[in-house]
C-alpha positions as CSV (number, residue, x, y, z in Angstrom):
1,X,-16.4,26.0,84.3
2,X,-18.2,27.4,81.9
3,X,-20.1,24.9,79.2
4,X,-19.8,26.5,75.3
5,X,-21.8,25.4,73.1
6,X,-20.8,25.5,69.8
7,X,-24.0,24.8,67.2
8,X,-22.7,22.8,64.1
9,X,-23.5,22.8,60.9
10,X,-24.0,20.6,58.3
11,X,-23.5,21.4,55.0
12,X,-25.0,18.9,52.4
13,X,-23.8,19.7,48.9
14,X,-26.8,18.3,46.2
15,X,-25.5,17.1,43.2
16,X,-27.2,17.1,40.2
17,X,-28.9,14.3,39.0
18,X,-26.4,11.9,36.5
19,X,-28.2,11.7,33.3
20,X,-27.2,8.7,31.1
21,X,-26.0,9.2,27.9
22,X,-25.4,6.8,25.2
23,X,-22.1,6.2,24.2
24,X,-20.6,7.9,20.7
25,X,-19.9,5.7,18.2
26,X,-17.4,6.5,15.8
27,X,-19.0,7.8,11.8
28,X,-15.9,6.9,10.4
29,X,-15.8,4.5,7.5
30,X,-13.5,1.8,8.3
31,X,-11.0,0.1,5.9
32,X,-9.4,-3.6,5.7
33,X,-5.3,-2.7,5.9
34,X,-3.8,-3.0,2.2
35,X,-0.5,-4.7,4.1
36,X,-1.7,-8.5,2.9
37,X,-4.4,-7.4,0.7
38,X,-2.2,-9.2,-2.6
39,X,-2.3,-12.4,-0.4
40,X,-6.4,-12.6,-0.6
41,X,-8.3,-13.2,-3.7
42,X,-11.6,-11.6,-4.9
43,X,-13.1,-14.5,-3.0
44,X,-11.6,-13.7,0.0
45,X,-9.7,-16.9,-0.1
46,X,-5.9,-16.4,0.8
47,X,-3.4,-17.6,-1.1
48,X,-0.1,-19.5,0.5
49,X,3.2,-18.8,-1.2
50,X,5.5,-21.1,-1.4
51,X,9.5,-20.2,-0.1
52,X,11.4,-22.9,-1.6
53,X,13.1,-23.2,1.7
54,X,14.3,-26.9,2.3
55,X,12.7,-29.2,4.5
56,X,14.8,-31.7,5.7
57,X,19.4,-31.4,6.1
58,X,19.4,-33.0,3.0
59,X,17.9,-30.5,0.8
60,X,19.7,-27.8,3.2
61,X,22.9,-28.9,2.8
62,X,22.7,-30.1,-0.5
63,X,21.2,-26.5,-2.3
64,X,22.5,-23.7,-3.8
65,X,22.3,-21.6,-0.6
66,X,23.9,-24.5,2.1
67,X,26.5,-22.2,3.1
68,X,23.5,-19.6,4.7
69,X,21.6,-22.4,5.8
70,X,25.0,-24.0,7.6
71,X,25.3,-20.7,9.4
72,X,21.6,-20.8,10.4
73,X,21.8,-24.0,11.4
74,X,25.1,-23.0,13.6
75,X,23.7,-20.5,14.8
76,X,20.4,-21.8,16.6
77,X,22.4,-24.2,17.8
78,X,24.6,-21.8,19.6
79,X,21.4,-20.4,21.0
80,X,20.0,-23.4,22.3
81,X,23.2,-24.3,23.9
82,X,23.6,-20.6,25.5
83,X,20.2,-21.0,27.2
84,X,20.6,-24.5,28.0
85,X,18.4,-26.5,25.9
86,X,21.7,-28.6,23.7
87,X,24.5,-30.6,25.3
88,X,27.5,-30.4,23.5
89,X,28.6,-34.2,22.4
């Protein structure tokens, strides 16, 4: 039986050297969104609005809009009882 030898090579690819760069940082002027710019002052305190919307049943079902605040009420109560969270009496 004849012995081959087989002669191997090994091929070691170099890579060049990583150099580090520092990262980019962006030139561009940035601007505070306009969206709820009315809601702050020149202060830059921010002003709460007030929605009228009633507090307690009483002023719900007592004001001009009771009928839409009937149905709200109706309807979050139909939610809570779909997922489970209101027995029906």
């Amino acid at each position: 039986m004849e012995e081959l030898e087989q002669e191997t090579q090994v091929v070691v690819e170099e890579q060049p050297a990583q150099v580090e760069q520092d990262q980019r940082r962006s030139s561009r002027v940035r601007h505070i969104p306009e969206r709820y710019g009315y809601l702050i002052t020149d202060q830059g305190d921010v002003l709460l609005m007030d929605q009228d919307e009633p507090v307690t049943y009483q002023e719900a079902i007592t004001s001009p809009e009771s009928e839409k605040w009937l149905e709200a009420m109706k309807s979050e109560m139909d939610s809570m009882m779909q997922v489970g969270l209101q027995k029906e009496d």
